[in-house]
N, C-alpha and C positions, 0 to 999 in steps of 0.2 A: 570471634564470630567468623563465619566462613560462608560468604555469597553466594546465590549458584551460578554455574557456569555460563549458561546459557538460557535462553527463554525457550523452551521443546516444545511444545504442542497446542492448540486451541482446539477445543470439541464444542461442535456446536450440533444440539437434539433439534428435529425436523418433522414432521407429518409426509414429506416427498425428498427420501433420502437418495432418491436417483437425477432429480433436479438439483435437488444442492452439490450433488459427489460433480455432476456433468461441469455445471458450471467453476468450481474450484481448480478441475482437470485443466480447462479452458484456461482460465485467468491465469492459477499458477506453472500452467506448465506442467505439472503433478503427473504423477503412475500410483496407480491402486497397488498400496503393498499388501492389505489384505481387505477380505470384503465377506463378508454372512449377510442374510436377511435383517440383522440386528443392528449391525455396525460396520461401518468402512473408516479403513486407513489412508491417510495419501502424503506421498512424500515429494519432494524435488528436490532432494539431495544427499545427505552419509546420514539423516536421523532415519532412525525408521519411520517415525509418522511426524508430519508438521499440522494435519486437519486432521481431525476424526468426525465423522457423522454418524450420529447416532439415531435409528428408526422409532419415534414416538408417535404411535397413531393417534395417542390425545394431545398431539404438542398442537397450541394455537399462537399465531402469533399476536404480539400484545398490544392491543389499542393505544399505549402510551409507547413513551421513547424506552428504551432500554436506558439500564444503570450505566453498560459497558457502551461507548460510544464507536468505535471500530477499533481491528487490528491491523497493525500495520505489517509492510515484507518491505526489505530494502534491498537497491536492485545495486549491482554493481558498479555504474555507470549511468551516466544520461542518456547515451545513446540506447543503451537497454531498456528503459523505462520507455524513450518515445518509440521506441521499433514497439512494445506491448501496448501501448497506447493503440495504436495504428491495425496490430494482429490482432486484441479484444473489439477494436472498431470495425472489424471484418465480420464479427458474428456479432453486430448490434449491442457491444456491451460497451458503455458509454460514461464516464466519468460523471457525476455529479457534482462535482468540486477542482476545479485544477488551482494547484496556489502554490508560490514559495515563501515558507512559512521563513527564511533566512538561515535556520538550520539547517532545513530539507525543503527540495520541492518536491510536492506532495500532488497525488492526482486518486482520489476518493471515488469510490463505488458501492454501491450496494447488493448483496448477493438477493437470490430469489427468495429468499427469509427477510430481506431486509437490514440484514447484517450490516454495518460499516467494515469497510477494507482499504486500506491505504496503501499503494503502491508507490514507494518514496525513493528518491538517492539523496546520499549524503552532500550536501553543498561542500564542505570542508574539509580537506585532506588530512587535519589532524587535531585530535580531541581539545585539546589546547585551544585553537583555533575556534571551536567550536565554542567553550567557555569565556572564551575572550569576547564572542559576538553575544552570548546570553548577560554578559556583564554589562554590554555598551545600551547609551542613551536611547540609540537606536529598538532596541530589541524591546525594551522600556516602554518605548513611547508606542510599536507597535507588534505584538509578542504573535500575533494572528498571521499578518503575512499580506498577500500582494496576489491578488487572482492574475493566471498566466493559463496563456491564448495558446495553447496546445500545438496548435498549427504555424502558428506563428514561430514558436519557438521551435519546433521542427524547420523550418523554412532558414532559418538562421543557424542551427548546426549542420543543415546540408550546404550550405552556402560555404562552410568552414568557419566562422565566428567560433573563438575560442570558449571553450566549454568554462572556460574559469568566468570569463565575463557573461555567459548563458545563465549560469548559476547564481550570479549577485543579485540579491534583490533590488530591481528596476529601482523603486524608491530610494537606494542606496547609490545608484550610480552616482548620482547627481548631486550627491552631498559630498 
C-alpha cells in the first residue's frame, strides 16, 4: 500500500463565490491562482490550489450541521497563529472557539457559508511526543481540550513567557 503524500486541496460550492474567494484571501493569506465565472483557485504556497470555490447559484446552505465539521491549516509557530488572530480581528473576523486541544491549540472560525476552519500550531516538536501525550491518562480523561483567552495568551508571549510553557495545556501545568 502506498499513502498519499500530502492532503492538496478542499473545494467548497457557494451561491456568493466573491464573498467566499474574499474572505479565504483574508483568513489564509491566499493569491487567486486562477478565476472564471465558474470557479476560483487559491493558493499560499508551492501547491497550485489549497481552496477552490465553485459558483452554484442553486447552492443553499443547509438548515442542519454538515457531515464535515471544519478544516483545519497549521501555522508554523505560535507567534504566527496570534499575529493572524489579531490581523483577522482587524477586519472583524472573530474566532468562535479558541482551545488547546494538548495536541494543538486550535482557534476555530466560520466562513460566510458557514464552513468550519481551524487555524492550529502544533503543541509538540516531535511526532513521538505527540503520541506519547494521545497515549497518557491525561489525553484520556480529557481528549477535547482547555478553552484559551486569546488575549491573554498574547499578553504572555509578548511578555517573553516561553512558548514551550504557552503551549502546555493550563490543566497540565499543575499536575
Amino acid at each position: 500500500m502506498s499513502p498519499p503524500q500530502k492532503f492538496a486541496h478542499v473545494v467548497y460550492r457557494t451561491d456568493d463565490p466573491a464573498r467566499l474567494r474574499d474572505w479565504y484571501l483574508t483568513v489564509l493569506e491566499a493569491r487567486v491562482a486562477f478565476e472564471n465565472s465558474f470557479i476560483c483557485f487559491l493558493t499560499y504556497d508551492e501547491e497550485h490550489h489549497r481552496v477552490a470555490i465553485v459558483a452554484d447559484p442553486k447552492f443553499t446552505r443547509p438548515a442542519r450541521p454538515r457531515a464535515v465539521d471544519h478544516v483545519a491549516f497549521t501555522y508554523s509557530d505560535l507567534r504566527s497563529l496570534v499575529d493572524t488572530h489579531s490581523r483577522l480581528r482587524e477586519h472583524s473576523i472573530e474566532p468562535y472557539w479558541t482551545v488547546n486541544h494538548g495536541p494543538t491549540t486550535s482557534f476555530y472560525y466560520r466562513d460566510p457559508d458557514g464552513n468550519g476552519v481551524e487555524l492550529q500550531v502544533d503543541n509538540y516538536e516531535t511526532v513521538d511526543e505527540l503520541h506519547e501525550f494521545f497515549r497518557s491518562a491525561h489525553f484520556a480523561d480529557n481528549p477535547i481540550g482547555i478553552d484559551v483567552d486569546v488575549d491573554e495568551l498574547r499578553a504572555r508571549l509578548d511578555a517573553g513567557e516561553p512558548v514551550a510553557s504557552l503551549l502546555l495545556r493550563a490543566d497540565l501545568a499543575t499536575s
